[in-house]
C-alpha positions in Angstrom: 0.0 0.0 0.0 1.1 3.2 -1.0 2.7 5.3 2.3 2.6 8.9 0.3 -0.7 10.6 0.1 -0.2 14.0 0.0 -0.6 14.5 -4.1 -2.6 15.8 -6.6 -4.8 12.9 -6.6 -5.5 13.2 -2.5 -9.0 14.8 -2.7 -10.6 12.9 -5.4 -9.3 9.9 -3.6 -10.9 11.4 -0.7 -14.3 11.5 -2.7 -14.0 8.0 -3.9 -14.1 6.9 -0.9 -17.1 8.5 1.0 -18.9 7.4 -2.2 -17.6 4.0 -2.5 -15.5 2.8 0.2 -15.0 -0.8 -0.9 -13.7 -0.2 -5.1 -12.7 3.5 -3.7 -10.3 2.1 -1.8 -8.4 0.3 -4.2 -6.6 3.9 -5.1 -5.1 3.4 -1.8 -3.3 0.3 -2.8 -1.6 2.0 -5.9 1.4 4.3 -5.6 1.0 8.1 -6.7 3.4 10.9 -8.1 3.4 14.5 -9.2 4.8 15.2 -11.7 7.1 18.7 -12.0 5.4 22.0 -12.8 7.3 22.0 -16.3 5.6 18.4 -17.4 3.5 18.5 -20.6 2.4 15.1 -20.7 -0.6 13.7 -20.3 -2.9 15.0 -17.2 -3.1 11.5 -15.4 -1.4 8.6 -16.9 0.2 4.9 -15.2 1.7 2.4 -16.1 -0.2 -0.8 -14.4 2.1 0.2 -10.7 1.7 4.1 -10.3 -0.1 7.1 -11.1 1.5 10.1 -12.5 -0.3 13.0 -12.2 0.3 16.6 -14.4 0.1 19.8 -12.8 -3.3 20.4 -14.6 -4.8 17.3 -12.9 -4.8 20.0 -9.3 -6.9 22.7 -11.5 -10.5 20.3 -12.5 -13.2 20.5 -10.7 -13.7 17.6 -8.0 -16.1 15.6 -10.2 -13.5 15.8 -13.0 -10.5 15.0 -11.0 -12.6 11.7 -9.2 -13.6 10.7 -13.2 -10.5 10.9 -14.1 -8.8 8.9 -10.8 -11.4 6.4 -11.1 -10.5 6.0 -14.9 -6.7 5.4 -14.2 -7.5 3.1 -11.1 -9.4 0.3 -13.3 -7.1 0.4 -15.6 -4.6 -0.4 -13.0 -7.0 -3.1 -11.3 -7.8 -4.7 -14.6 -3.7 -4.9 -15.1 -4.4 -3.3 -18.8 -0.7 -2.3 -19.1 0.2 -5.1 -18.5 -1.5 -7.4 -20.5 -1.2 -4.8 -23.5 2.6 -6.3 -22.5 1.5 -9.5 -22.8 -0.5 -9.9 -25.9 2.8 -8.2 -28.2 4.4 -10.7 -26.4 2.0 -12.8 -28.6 1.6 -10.8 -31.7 4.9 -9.4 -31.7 2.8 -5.9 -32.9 0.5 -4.3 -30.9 -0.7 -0.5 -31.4 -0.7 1.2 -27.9 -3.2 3.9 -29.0 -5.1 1.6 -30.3 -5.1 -0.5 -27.4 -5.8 2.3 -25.4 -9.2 3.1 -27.4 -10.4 -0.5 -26.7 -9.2 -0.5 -22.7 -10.6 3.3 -22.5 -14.0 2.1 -23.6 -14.2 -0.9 -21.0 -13.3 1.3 -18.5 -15.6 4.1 -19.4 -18.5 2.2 -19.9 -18.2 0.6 -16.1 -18.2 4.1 -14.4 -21.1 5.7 -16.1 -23.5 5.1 -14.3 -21.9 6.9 -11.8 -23.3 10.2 -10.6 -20.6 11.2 -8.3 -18.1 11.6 -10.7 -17.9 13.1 -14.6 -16.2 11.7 -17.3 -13.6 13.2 -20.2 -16.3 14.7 -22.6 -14.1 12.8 -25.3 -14.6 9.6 -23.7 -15.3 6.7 -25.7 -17.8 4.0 -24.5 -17.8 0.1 -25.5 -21.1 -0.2 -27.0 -20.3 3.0 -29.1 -16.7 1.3 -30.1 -18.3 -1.4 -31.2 -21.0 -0.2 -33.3 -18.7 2.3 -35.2 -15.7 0.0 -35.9 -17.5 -3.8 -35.7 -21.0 -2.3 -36.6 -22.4 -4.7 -33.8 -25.4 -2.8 -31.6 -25.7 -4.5 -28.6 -26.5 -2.9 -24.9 -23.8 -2.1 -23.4 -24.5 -4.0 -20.1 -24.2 -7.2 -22.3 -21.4 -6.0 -24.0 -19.5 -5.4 -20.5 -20.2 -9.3 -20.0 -18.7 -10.3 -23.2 -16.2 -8.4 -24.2 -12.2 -8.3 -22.7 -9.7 -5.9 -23.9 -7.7 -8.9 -26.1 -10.8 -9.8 -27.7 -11.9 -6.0 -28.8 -8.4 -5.5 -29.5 -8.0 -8.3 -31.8 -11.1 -7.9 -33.5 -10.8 -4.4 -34.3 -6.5 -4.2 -35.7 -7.3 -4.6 -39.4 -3.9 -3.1 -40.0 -2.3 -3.9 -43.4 1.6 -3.6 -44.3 1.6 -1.0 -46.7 4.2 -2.5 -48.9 2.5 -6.2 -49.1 -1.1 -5.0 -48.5 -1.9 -7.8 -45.8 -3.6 -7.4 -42.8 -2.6 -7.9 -39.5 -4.2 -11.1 -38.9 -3.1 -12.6 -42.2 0.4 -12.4 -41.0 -0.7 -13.8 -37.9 -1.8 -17.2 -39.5 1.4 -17.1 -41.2 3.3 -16.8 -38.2 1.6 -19.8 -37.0 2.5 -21.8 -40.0 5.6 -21.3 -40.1 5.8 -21.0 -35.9 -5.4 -15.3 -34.3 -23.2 24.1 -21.9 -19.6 26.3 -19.8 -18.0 24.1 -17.5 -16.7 27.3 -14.9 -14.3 29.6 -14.8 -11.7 27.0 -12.9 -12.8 23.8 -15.4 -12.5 25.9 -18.1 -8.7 26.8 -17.7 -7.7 23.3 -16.8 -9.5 22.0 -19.8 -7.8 24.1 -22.4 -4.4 23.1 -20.7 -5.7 19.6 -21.4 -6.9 19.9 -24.8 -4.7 22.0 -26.0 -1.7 19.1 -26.1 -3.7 16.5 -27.6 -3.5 17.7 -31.0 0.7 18.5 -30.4 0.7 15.1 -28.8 -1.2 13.4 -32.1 0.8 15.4 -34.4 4.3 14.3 -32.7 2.8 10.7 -31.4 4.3 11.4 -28.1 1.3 10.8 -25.9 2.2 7.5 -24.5 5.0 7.8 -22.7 6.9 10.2 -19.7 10.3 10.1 -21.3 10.5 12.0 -24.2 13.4 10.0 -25.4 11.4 6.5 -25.4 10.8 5.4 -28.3 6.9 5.2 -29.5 5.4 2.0 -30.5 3.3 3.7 -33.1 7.0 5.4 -34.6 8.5 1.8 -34.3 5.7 0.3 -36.3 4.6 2.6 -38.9 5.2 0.4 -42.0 1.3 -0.8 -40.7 -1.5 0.9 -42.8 -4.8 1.4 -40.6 -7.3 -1.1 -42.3 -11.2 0.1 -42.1 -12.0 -1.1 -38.8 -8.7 0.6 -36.8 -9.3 3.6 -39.0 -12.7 4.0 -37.2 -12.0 3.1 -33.9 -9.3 5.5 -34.4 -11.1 7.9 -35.3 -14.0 7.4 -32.8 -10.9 8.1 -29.9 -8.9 10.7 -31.8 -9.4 12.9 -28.8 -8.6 10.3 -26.1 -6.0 10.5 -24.2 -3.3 8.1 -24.1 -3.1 7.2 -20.5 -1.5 3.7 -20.4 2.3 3.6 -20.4 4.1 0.6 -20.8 4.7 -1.0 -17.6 8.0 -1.2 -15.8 10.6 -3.9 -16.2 8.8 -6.8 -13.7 11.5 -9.3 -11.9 7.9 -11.0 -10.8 8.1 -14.5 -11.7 5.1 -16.0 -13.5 3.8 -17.3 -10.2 3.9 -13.9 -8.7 2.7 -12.4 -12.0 -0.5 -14.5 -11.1 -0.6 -14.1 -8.0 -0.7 -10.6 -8.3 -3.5 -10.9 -10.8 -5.4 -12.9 -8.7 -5.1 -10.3 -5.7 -6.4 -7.7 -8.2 -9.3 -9.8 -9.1 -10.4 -10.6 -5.8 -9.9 -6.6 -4.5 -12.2 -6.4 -7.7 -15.1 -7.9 -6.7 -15.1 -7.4 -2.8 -15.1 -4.1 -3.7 -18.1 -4.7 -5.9 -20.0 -6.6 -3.5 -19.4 -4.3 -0.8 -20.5 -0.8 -2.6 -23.8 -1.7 -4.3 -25.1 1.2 -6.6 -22.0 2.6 -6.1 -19.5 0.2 -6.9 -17.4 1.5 -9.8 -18.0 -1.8 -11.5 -21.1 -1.4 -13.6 -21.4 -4.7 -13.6 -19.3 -8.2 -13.3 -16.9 -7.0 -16.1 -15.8 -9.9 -18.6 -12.6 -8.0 -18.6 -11.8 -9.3 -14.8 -8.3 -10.2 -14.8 -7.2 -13.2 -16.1 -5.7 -16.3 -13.5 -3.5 -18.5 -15.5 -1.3 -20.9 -13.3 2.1 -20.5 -15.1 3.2 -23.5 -17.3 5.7 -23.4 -15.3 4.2 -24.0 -12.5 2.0 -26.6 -14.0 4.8 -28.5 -15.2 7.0 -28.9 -12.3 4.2 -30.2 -10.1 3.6 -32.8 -13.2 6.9 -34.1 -13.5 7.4 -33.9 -10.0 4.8 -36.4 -9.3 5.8 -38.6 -12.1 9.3 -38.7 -11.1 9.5 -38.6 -7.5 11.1 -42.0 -6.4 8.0 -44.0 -5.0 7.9 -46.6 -2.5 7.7 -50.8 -3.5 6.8 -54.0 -1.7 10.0 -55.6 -1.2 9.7 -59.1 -0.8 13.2 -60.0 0.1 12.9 -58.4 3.6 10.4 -58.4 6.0 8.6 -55.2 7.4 9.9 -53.6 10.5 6.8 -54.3 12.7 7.4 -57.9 11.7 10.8 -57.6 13.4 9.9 -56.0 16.4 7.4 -58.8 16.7 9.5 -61.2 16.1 7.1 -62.8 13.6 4.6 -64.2 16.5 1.6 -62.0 18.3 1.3 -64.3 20.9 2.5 -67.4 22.5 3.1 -69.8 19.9 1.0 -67.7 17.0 3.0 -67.0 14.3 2.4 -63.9 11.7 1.7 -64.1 8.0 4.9 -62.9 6.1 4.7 -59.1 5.8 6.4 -57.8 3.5 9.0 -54.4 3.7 9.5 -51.5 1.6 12.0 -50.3 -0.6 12.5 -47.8 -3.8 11.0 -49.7 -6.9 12.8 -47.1 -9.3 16.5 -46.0 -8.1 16.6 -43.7 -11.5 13.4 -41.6 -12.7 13.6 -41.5 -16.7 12.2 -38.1 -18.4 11.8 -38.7 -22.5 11.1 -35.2 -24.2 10.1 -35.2 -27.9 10.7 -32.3 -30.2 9.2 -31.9 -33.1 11.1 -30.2 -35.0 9.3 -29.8 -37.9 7.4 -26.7 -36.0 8.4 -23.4 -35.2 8.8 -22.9 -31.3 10.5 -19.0 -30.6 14.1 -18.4 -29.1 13.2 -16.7 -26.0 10.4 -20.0 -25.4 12.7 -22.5 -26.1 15.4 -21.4 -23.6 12.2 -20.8 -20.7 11.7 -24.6 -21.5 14.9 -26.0 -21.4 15.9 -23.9 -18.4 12.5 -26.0 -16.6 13.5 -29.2 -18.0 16.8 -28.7 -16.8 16.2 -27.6 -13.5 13.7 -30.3 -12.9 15.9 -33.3 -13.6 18.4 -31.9 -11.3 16.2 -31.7 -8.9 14.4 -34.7 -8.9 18.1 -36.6 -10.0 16.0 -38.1 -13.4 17.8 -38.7 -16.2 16.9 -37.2 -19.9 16.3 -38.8 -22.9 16.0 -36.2 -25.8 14.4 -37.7 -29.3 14.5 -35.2 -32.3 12.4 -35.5 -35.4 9.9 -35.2 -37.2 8.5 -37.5 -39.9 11.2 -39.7 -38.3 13.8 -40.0 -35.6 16.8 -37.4 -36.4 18.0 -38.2 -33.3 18.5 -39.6 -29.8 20.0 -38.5 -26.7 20.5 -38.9 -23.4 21.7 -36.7 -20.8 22.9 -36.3 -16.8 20.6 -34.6 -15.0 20.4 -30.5 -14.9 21.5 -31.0 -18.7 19.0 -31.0 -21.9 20.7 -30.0 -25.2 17.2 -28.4 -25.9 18.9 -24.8 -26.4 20.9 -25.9 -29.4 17.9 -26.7 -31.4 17.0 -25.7 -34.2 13.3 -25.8 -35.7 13.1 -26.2 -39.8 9.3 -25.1 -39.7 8.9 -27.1 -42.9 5.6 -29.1 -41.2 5.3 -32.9 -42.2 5.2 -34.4 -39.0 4.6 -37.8 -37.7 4.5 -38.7 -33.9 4.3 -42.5 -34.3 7.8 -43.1 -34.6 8.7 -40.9 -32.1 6.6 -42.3 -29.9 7.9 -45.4 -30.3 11.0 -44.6 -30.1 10.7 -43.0 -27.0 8.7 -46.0 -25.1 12.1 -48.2 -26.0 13.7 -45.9 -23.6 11.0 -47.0 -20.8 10.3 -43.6 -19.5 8.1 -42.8 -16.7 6.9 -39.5 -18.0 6.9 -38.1 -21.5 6.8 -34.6 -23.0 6.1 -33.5 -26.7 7.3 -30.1 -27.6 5.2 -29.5 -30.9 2.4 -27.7 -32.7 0.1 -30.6 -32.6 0.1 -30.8 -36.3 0.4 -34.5 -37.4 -1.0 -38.0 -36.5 0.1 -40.4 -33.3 -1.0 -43.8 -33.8 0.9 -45.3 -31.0 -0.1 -44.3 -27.7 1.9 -45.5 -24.9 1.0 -46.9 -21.1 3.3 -43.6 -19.8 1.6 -40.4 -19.3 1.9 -37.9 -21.9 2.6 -33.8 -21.8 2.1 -32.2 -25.1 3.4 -28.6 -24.8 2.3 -26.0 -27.6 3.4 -22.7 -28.0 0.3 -19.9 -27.5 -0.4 -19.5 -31.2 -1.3 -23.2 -31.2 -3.6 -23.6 -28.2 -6.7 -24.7 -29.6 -5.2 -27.7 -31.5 -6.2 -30.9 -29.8 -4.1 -33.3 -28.9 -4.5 -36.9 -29.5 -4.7 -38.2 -26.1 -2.4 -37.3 -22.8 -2.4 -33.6 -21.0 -2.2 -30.8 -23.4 0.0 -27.5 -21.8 -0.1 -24.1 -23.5 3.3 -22.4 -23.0 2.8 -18.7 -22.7 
């Protein structure tokens, strides 16, 4: 919880609050900064941690300045920067203005019913986004309910490459082949401070960041052409502000990355249950944030299980409480034999599978191997590694805390068969098995070991054959 609340954010906090303690209170959990008198950035911005406030923010009215706090604290609660992080992770391209539009009108559209606090006059709402750049007319109510900032996102980037003239998604599916009235005197003056940099800040395409010397996504990417949808989504929000900021460098693992995601969730809707007509949440917002257990996570408690050393009958040797009774409960009563105990499996056996015939990304691959490495030292397993993919390449086998999986490299050429592979691998007796692939190719052999098939994202709705399937993001 933040320890600093004298800022330019203190009384609308203030007025959150006595209107709705429970979501109100969540500003109290964020951190807050002024920013100097010379700033000419955007009047209230964050990036997913903190709030930065302009010296502008100080001169709206009350009802303004609460809007505008309760705006930048859902967008923080929802985690919007970072997921914006996260999905060009995935797409490798994502437009932070645009993204902005589609997070704005979430956002927006939960606090209006709100009569305590007023909006940006330029806002933009979800069920107006929609029906200008989807043409879909739906009440916005249910379109709170169905609708996350991904999905809008997604649906709306239409962007083409001006030079090939193909949109955004088409290069998607080839990634995956180869890899989806006056206000007052006070308002008034605080308002033309505000609007007065938006169209500078459009002009120079500054408007999403504090350091002027960062470089902007839009400037990085602007070999994209807006398609229809993005050009009227665009210009729906040419007047919104571009409050997100990409979030700080996280040393969170992905445990603590959901944890923390979790935490906001819950805060979420305790908050909402607690405030009633005033809760800032219009409604149970599809755009909750999302709980994924880290594959990580998923995959050490898997192989853990399948490779911890598990205990045996051991017929040679007779249990301990046969000994201390010296085989007899009584006088001249002798005990059945009972057997002791012992380690059936002195050496856990891990078989990976890569198929290489996929396309699996650097920065993936060396998350993976670093897991698979770490979990046969720990558990003292050894590794057999079978490359191929219409047929064995190759076979190896490895000490533990070694994999080779780093030095591979992926032909994306497709063409794959499991069946060998498979087969090739149950020679090896493992206990546990994992497939690195894309899913794309038959298994006609299924052995009596448990399976893990591990896609990257882009493949997550393929189905595997039988086995566990885990989605490495």
């Amino acid at each position: 919880m933040s320890a600093h609340f004298e800022h330019r954010g203190t009384r609308a906090i203030q007025r959150m609050v006595e209107y709705a303690p429970a979501t109100g209170g969540l500003a109290l959990w964020i951190g807050h900064e002024d920013r100097p008198a010379s700033f000419e950035g955007p009047l209230v911005a964050t990036d997913g941690v903190t709030l930065y406030y302009g010296p502008a923010f100080s001169k709206l009215p009350i009802a303004e300045q609460t809007g505008a706090l309760a705006h930048e604290v859902l967008h923080i609660a929802l985690r919007h920067p970072q997921r914006c992080r996260e999905l060009r992770l995935l797409l490798g391209d994502v437009d932070l203005q645009l993204f902005t539009i589609c997070a704005d009108a979430i956002v927006n559209s939960a606090l209006a019913h709100l009569t305590w606090l007023r909006l940006d006059r330029f806002a933009v709402y979800l069920d107006r986004l929609l029906a200008h750049a989807l043409g879909i007319e739906e009440h916005v109510e249910k379109s709170l309910l169905e609708w996350d900032v991904e999905r809008l996102y997604r649906a709306i980037d239409d962007r083409m490459r001006k030079e090939e003239g193909r949109t955004q998604k088409e290069e998607e599916s080839e990634h995956q082949g180869k890899g989806d009235a006056a206000e007052g005197g006070q308002g008034q003056s605080a308002r033309q401070a505000l609007d007065a940099p938006r169209a500078a800040e459009t002009a120079t395409g500054l408007r999403g960041t504090l350091d002027p010397a960062a470089p902007d996504h839009a400037q990085r990417q602007g070999a994209r052409q807006d398609g229809p949808r993005t050009a009227r989504a665009r210009a729906l929000g040419a007047n919104v502000l571009r409050d997100l900021l990409d979030p700080p460098e996280s040393d969170l693992t992905p445990e603590k990355e959901a944890e923390a995601a979790l935490l906001w969730s819950e805060r979420l809707l305790r908050g909402h249950a607690g405030d009633g007509a005033h809760s800032m949440l219009r409604t149970l917002l599809a755009d909750l944030p999302r709980v994924r257990t880290p594959w990580e996570q998923i995959l050490r408690s898997q192989l853990a299980r399948a490779l911890s050393t598990k205990p045996g009958l051991s017929w040679s040797r007779p249990a301990r409480s046969y000994l201390a009774n010296q085989g007899r409960s009584g006088p001249h009563h002798r005990l059945p034999w009972e057997p002791g105990r012992t380690s059936y499996r002195p050496t856990p056996r891990l078989v990976v599978i890569v198929d290489v015939s996929g396309s699996i990304a650097n920065e993936l691959l060396s998350r993976f191997a670093r897991e698979i490495e770490a979990i046969t030292r720990r558990q003292e397993a050894s590794l057999t590694l079978v490359i191929g993919d219409d047929r064995v390449r190759a076979v190896s086998v490895f000490e533990p805390g070694r994999s080779g999986l780093s030095e591979i490299e992926f032909l994306g050429a497709g063409g794959t068969d499991f069946t060998p592979l498979l087969e090739e691998a149950d020679r090896h007796r493992p206990d546990i098995g994992i497939v690195l692939t894309d899913l794309e190719g038959p298994a006609r052999f299924r052995p009596r070991w448990p399976v893990i098939w591990a896609v990257p994202e882009s493949h997550r709705r393929a189905q595997q054959p039988f086995g566990r399937k885990l989605c490495l993001v």
